[in-house]
C-alpha positions as CSV (number, residue, x, y, z in Angstrom):
1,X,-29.5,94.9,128.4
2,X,-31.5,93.0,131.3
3,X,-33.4,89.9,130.3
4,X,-37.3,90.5,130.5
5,X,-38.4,88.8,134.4
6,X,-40.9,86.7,132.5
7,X,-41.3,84.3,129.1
8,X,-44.3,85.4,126.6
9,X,-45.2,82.6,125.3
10,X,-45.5,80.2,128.9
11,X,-48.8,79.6,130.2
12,X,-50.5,81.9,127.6
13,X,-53.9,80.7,126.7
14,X,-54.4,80.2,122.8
15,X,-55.3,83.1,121.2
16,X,-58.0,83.5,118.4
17,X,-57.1,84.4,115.0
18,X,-59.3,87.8,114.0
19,X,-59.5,88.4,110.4
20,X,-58.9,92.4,109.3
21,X,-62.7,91.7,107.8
22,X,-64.9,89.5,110.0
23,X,-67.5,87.3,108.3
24,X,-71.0,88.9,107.8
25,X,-74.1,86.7,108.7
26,X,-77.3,88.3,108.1
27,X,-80.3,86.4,109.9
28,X,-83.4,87.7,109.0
29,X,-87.0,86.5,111.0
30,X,-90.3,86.4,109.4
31,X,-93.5,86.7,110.9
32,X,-94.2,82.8,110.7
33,X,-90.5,82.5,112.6
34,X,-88.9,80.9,109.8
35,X,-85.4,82.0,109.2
36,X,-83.2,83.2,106.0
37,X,-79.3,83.0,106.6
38,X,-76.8,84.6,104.3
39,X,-73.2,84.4,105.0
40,X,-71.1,87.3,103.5
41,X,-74.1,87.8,100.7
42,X,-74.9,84.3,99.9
43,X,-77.5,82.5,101.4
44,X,-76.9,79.9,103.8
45,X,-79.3,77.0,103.3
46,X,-80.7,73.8,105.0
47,X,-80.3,70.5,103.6
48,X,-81.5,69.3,100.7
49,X,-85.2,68.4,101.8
50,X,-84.9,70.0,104.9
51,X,-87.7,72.4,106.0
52,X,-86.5,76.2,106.4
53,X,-84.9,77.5,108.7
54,X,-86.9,78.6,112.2
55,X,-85.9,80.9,114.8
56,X,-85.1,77.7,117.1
57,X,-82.3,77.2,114.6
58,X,-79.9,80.4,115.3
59,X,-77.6,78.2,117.6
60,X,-76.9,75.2,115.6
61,X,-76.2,77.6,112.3
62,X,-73.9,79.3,114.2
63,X,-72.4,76.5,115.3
64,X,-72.0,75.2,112.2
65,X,-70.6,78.6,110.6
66,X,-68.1,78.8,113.3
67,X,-67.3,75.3,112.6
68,X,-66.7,76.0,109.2
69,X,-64.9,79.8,109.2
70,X,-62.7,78.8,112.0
71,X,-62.6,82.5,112.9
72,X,-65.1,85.0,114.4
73,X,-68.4,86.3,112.8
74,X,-70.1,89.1,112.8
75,X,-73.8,88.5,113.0
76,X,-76.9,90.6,112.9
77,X,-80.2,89.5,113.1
78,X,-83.0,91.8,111.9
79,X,-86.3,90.9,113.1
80,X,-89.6,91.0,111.8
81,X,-90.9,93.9,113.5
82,X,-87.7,96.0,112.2
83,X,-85.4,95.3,115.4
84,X,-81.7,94.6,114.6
85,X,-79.2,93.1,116.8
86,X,-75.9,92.7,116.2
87,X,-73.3,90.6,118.0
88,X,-69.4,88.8,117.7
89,X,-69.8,84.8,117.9
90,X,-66.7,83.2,118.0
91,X,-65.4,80.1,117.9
92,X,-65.6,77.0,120.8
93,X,-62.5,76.9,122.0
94,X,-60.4,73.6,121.4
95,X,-58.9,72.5,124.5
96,X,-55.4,69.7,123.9
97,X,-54.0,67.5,126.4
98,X,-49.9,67.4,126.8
99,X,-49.1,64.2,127.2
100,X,-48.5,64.5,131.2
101,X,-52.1,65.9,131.4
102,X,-53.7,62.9,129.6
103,X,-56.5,62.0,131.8
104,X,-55.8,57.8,133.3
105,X,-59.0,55.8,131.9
106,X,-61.0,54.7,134.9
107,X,-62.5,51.4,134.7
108,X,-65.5,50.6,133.6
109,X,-68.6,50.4,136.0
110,X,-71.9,49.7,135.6
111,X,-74.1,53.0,134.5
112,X,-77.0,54.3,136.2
113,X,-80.5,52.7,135.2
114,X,-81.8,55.2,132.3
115,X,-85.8,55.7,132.6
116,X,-87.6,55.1,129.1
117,X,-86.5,57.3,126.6
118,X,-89.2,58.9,124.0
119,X,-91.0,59.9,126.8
120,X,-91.2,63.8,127.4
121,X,-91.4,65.3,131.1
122,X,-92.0,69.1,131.0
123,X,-92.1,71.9,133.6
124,X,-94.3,74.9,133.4
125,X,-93.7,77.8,135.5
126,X,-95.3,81.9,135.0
127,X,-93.8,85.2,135.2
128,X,-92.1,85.7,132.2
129,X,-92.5,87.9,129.3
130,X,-95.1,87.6,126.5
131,X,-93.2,85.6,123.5
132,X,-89.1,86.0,125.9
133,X,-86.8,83.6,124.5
134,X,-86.6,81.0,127.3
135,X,-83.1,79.3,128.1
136,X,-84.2,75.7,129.2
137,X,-80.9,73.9,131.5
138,X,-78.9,72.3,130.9
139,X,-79.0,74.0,127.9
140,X,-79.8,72.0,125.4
141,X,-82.8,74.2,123.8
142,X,-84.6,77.0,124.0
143,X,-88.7,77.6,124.1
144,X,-90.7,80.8,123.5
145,X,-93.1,81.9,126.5
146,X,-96.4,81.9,125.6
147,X,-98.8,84.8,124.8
148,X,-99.7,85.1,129.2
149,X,-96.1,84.5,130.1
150,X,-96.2,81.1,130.8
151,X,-93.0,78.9,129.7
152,X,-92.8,75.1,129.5
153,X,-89.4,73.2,128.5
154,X,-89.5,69.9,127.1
155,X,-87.1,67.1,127.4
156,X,-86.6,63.3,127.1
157,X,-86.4,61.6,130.1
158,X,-82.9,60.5,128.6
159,X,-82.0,64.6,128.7
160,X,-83.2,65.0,132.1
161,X,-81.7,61.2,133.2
162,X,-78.3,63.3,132.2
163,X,-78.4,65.5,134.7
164,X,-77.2,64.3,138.0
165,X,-79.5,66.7,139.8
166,X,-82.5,65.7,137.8
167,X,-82.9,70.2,137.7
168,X,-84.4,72.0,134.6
169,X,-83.7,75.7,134.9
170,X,-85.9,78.0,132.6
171,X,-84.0,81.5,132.5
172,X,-86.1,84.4,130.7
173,X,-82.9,86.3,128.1
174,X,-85.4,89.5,128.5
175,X,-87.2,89.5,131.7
176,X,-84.3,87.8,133.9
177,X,-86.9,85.3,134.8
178,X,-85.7,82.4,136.4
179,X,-87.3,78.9,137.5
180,X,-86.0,75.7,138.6
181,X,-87.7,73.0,139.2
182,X,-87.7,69.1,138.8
183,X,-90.1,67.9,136.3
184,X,-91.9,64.6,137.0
């Protein structure tokens, strides 16, 4: 019997786990934009004290379901004006170093001067649709475009001090609209 001309499990990247029965996370929007979240029929909460949950909060409850299943999730989200999308998160991938690969610490040197944090910058551009979820880059947020199509993102000037480039991109996820500019 010949040997097989290559080895299986060399140089294959990890493979996800997928259960026969994926988690089920309903996410269902109201009117006012706040948020219900129920994982596999039970609801998913905020903290204790926390307000509820808003539409700006899809990504970091994913995140933390992810986080938590360890597995893929199924996920629909059924808006307030009857639409329902449905979608497969899974999990951030978790990336370790063989010893060889294990990055040589550079020394230390002095960091760049950081401008005066608290203070928001913001850029405001046109051409996007009515209430479009607006990706704001790096991405660290998202914004809605206003009623005439006008989108602003906000950030620290610690944020923007992050990126080398000093660049905020605001992509439109319905209209393809996209800006880039560097707020002052």
């Amino acid at each position: 019997m010949p040997r097989p001309r290559y080895r299986r499990n060399i140089g294959v990247p990890e493979q996800v786990e997928v259960p026969v029965v994926l988690p089920l996370v309903i996410m269902t929007v109201a009117d006012d934009d706040t948020m219900n979240a129920v994982v596999d029929g039970v609801p998913y909460l905020p903290a204790a004290f926390a307000p509820p949950w808003r539409r700006d909060s899809f990504a970091m409850i994913l995140d933390q379901l992810t986080a938590r299943h360890r597995t893929p999730l199924r996920v629909e989200v059924r808006e307030a004006d009857g639409t329902v999308f449905t979608d497969i998160i899974t999990p951030a991938r978790t990336r370790t170093l063989l010893p060889a690969q294990t990055p040589d610490p550079e020394p230390a040197a002095d960091p760049p001067p950081v401008p005066a944090a608290g203070v928001l910058v913001g850029l405001v551009e046109s051409g996007f649709v009515p209430g479009e979820d607006i990706a704001v880059a790096v991405v660290i947020g998202h914004s809605d475009a206003a009623p005439d199509g006008t989108a602003r993102g906000l950030l620290t000037r610690t944020q923007l001090a992050a990126s080398p480039t000093r660049e905020v991109i605001l992509l439109g996820r319905v209209s393809g609209t996209l800006t880039i500019g560097h707020p002052e």
